[in-house]
C-alpha positions in Angstrom: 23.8 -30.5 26.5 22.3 -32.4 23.7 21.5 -35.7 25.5 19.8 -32.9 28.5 17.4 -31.8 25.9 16.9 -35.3 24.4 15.6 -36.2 27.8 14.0 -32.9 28.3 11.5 -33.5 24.9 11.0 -37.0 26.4 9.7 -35.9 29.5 7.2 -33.7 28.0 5.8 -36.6 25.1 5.7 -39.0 27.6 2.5 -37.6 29.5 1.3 -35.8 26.1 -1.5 -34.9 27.6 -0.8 -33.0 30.7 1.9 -31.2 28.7 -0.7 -30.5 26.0 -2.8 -29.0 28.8 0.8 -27.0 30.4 1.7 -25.6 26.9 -2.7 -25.0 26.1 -2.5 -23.1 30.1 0.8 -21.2 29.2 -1.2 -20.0 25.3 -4.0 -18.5 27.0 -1.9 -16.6 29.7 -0.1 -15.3 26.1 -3.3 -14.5 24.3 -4.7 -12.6 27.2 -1.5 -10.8 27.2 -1.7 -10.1 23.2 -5.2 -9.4 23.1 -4.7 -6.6 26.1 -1.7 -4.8 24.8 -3.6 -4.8 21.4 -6.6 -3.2 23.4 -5.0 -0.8 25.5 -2.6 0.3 23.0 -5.4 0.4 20.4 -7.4 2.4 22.8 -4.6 4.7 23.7 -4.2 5.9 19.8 -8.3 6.1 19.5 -8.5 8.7 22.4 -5.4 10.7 21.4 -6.9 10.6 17.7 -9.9 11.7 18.6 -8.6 14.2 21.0 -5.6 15.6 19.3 -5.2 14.2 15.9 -7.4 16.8 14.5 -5.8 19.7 16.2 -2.4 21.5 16.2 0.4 19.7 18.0 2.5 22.9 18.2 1.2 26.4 17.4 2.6 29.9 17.2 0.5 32.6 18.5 1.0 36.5 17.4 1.5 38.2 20.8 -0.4 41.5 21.5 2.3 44.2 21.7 2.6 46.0 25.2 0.8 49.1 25.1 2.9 52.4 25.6 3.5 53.7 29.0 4.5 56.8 29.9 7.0 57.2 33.4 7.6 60.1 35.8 11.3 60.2 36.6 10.7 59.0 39.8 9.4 55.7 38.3 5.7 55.7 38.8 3.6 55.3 35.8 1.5 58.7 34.6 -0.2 56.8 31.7 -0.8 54.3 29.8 -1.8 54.1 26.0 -4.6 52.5 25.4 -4.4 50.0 22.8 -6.3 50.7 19.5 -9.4 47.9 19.8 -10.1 47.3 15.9 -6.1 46.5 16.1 -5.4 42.5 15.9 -1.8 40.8 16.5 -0.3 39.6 13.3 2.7 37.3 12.8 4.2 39.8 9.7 7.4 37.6 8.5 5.2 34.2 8.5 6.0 33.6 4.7 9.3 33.9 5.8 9.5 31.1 8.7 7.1 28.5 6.7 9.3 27.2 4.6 12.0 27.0 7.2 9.7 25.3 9.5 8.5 22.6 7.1 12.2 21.6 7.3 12.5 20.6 10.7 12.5 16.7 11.4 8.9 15.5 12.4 7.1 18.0 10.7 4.0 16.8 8.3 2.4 20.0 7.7 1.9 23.5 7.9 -0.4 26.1 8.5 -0.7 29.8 8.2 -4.3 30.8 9.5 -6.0 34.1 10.5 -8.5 33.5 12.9 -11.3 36.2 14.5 -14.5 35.9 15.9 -17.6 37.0 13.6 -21.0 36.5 13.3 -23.0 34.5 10.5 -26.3 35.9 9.3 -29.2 34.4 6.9 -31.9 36.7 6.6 -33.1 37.6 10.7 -30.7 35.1 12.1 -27.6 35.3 13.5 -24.7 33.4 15.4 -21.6 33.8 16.5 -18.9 32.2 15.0 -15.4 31.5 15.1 -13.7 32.2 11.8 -10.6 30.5 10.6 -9.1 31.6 7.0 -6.8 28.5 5.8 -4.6 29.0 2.5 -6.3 27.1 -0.8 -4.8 23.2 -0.5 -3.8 23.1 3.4 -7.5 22.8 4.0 -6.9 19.7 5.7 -3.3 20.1 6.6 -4.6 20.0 10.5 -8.2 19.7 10.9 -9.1 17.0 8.7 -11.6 18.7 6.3 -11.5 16.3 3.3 -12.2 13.3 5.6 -15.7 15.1 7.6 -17.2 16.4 4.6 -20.7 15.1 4.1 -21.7 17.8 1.2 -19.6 19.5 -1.2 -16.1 20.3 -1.2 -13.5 21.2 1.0 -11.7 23.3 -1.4 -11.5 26.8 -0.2 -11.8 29.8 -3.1 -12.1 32.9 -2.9 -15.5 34.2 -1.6 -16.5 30.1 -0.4 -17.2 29.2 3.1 -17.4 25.8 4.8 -19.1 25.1 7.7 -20.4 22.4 10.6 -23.6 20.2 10.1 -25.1 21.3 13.3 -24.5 25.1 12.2 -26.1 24.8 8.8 -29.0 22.9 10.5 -29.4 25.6 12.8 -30.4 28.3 10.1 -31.6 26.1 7.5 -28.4 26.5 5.3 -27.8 24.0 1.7 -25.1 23.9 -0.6 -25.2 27.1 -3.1 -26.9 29.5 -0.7 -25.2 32.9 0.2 -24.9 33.8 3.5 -23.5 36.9 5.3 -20.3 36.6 7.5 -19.4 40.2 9.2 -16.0 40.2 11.7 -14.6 41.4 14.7 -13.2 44.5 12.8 -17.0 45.3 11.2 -16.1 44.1 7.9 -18.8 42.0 5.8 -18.7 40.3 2.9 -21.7 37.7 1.3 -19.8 34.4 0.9 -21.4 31.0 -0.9 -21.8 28.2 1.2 -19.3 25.3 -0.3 -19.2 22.7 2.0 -20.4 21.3 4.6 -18.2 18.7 7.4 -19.0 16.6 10.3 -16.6 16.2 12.8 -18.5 14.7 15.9 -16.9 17.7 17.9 -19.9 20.1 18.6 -18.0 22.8 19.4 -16.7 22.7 15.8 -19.5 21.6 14.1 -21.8 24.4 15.8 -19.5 27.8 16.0 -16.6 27.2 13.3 -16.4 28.4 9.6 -13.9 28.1 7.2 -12.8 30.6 4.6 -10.3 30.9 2.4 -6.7 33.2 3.5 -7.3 35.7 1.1 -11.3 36.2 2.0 -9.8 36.3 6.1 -7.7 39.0 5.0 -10.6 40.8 4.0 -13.2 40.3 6.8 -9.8 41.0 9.7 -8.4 44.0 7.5 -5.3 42.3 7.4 -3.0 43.1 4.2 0.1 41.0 5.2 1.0 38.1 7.8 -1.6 35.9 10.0 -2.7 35.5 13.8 -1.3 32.6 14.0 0.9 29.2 12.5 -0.2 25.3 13.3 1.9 22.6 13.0 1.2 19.1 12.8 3.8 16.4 13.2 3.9 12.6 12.7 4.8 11.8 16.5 2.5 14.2 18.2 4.9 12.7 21.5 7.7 14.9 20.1 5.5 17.8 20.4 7.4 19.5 23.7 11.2 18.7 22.0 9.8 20.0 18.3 8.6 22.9 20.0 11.7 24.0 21.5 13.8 23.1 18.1 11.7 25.7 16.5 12.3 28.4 19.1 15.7 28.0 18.6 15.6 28.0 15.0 12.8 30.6 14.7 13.2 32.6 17.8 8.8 32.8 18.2 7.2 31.5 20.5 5.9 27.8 20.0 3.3 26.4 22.2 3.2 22.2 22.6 -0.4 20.5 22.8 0.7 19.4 26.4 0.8 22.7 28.4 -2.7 23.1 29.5 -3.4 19.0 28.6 -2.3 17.8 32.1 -5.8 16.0 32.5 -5.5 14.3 29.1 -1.7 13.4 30.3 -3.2 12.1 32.9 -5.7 9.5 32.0 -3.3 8.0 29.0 -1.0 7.1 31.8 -3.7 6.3 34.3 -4.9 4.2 31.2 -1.3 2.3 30.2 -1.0 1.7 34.2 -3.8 -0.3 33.8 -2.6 -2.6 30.6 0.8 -2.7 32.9 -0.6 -4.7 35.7 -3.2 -6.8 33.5 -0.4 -8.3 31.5 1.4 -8.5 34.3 -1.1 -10.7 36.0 -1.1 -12.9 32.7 2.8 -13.8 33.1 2.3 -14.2 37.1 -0.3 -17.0 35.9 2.2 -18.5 33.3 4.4 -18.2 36.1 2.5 -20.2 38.8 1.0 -23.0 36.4 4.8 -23.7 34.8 5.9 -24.0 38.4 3.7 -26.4 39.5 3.4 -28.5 36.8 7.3 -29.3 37.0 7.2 -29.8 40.8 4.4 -32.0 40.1 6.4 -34.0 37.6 9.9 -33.9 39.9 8.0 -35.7 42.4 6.4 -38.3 39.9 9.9 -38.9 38.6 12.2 -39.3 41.5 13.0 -42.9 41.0 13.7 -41.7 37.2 16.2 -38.7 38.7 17.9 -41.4 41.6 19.0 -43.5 38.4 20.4 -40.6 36.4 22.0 -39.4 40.0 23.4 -42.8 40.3 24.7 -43.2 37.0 26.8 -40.3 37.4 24.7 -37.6 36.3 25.7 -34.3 38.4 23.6 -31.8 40.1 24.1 -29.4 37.1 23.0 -31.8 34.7 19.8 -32.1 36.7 18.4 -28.8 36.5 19.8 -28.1 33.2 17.2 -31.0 32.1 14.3 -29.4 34.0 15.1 -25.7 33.0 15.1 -26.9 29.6 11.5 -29.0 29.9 10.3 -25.3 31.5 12.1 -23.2 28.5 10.3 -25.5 26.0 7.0 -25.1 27.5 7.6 -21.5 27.8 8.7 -21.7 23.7 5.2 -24.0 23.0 2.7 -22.2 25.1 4.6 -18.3 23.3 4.3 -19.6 20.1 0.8 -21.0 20.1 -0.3 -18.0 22.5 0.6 -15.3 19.7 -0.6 -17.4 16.9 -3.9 -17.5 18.4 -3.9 -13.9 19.4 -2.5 -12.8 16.2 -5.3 -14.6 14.4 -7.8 -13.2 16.5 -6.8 -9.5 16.2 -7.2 -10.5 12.4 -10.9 -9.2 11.7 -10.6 -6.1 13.8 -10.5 -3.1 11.3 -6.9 -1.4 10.9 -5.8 1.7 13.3 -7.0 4.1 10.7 -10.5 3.2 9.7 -11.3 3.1 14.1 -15.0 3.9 14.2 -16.9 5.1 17.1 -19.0 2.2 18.8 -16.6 -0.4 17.6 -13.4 -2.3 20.1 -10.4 -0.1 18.8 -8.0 -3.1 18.6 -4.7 -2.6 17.4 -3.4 -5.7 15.8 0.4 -3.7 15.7 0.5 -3.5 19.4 -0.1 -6.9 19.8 3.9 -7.4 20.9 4.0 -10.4 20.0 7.7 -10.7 20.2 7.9 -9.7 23.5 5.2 -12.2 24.8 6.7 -14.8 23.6 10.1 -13.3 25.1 8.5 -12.7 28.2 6.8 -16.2 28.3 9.9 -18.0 27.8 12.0 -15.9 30.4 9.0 -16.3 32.8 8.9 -20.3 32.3 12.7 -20.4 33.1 12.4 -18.6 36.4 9.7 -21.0 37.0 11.1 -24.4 36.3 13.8 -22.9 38.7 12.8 -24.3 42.3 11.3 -27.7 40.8 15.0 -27.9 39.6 16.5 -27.6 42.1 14.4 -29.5 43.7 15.2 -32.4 41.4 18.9 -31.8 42.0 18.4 -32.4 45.7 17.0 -35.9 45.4 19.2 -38.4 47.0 19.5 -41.3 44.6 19.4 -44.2 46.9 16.3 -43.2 48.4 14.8 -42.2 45.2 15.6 -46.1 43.6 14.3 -47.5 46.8 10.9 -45.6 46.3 
């Protein structure tokens, strides 16, 4: 085996420079491959950031209870109640399930909100808004507040609000001012405007405010319990499986980001479709070029393979020598592929600090391991047929070439 590779390395220094160019060809097949699982996979984590990084990956609703009924003996329905309208669905033991919930494996935070609809008033104008009421410190537990603010603080007190950019445009708002926030329920209260964020969403940035819990009890006339729990994890993947750990632990109702994201679904797996045939192309090319570069030198060296044939060298031995030129090649062209790509991929910014406008390249998802894997594996299949090839060649007519 040792004297095979001996001869192996000599075939490939002997012509240095068509295996210079071989072992250059198989590189760029490996950098292409590199640079487009960086891309895709880099591009992947940019639109699921922006999509659903900033929301809740699961989230536990407070259901509206039925409203009473009242049934005839025979079965038909006489009445039915109808429910009181200043009345709002409230999740009463959520300082109960919290705790337990921070507990289960995959969760990174936490949330207990009330949320309404309200409207915001300065002087003659008004909006609509939607009102969310955060506890003090898990400001940015899920929507990350801290990280959009472009005035003041994101620290929620009581009797502070924070708002969108595009909202405080709208009605001429500044840090300090007092504005008027009245709810669903017909409860107002004058609040100070704290903050203001930027998200790039203008839905949020337009029609959502931010108050603290204890000022959301006030406005939604709620003494005890929230609307509603969000719950962000560190694989938001694991959303539909976390989900259904805390239904069974918690016995309410978790919802996973994915029901009612089947077009998001969609287009990430459309998208990885894509990276799936484009590096397959890359190792079909690494493919092809190994291949005929070894039948090109089996039938330079024919005479060479008669003599080895007629010295007693066996079939086996034969295409051992040629897988292991191929393998080499394969080794070369991997290593020098992912080096290049690797220090290519080194000025692109890191996955966290992706700004719009910029390539989102990934260099963590280069997989450089498994190109060069790949490359190697693909080089062996290749230097295959011109092995056997070689192993075919009759040694007297090969000498008498």
């Amino acid at each position: 085996m040792l004297y095979g590779l001996k001869i192996a390395l000599r075939y490939l220094t002997a012509s240095k420079a068509q295996t210079a160019l071989l072992v250059l060809g198989v590189a760029a097949g490996v950098f292409i491959f590199i640079f487009m699982s960086a891309l895709i996979g880099g591009l992947a984590d940019f639109i699921t950031a922006r999509t659903v990084g900033d929301i809740s990956h699961v989230t536990i609703k407070a259901e509206d209870a039925d409203p009473p009924i009242l049934i005839a003996p025979d079965g038909h329905v006489l009445a039915v109640a109808e429910r009181a309208r200043t009345r709002t669905a409230t999740l009463a033991d959520a300082a109960t399930w919290v705790p337990l919930i921070e507990t289960v494996p995959g969760v990174v935070a936490v949330s207990p909100q009330i949320t309404g609809a309200g409207f915001l008033a300065r002087g003659a104008q008004s909006v609509q808004v939607s009102v969310t009421g955060v506890e003090p410190g898990r400001e940015s537990a899920i929507l990350n507040l801290e990280r959009y603010m472009v005035q003041g603080s994101a620290r929620l007190g009581s009797g502070l609000i924070v708002l969108g950019q595009t909202l405080a445009d709208d009605l001429s708002l500044r840090l300090g001012q007092t504005l008027r926030v009245q709810s669903s329920q017909g409860v107002s209260m004058v609040l100070t405007l704290s903050g203001i964020y930027k998200t790039g969403n203008g839905m949020i940035d337009r029609s959502s405010v931010h108050v603290g819990l204890s000022t959301a009890r006030t406005l939604f006339a709620l003494p005890q319990g929230v609307t509603r729990i969000e719950i962000k994890l560190s694989d938001l993947n694991a959303a539909d499986a976390t989900a259904l750990r805390i239904r069974a632990l918690t016995g309410l109702d978790a919802v996973s980001w994915t029901e009612g994201a089947e077009q998001l679904m969609e287009a990430l797996d459309a998208q990885a479709q894509t990276g799936y045939f484009l590096k397959s192309f890359a190792l079909i090319t690494i493919v092809i070029g190994v291949a005929s570069a070894l039948l090109l030198s089996t039938y330079r060296r024919r005479p060479e393979i008669g003599i080895m044939r007629a010295m007693g060298a066996g079939r086996g031995f034969v295409v051992f020598v040629f897988v292991t030129q191929g393998a080499l090649v394969g080794l070369f062209g991997g290593v020098t592929g992912a080096a290049l790509g690797y220090l290519a991929l080194l000025p692109f910014p890191p996955r966290d600090a992706f700004r719009p406008g910029t390539l989102p390249m990934d260099i963590t998802q280069g997989s450089y391991g498994l190109a060069i894997a790949l490359t190697v594996l693909g080089a062996v299949l290749a230097s295959i047929l011109p092995a056997r090839a070689a192993a075919r060649v009759d040694p007297v007519s090969a000498i008498g070439q």
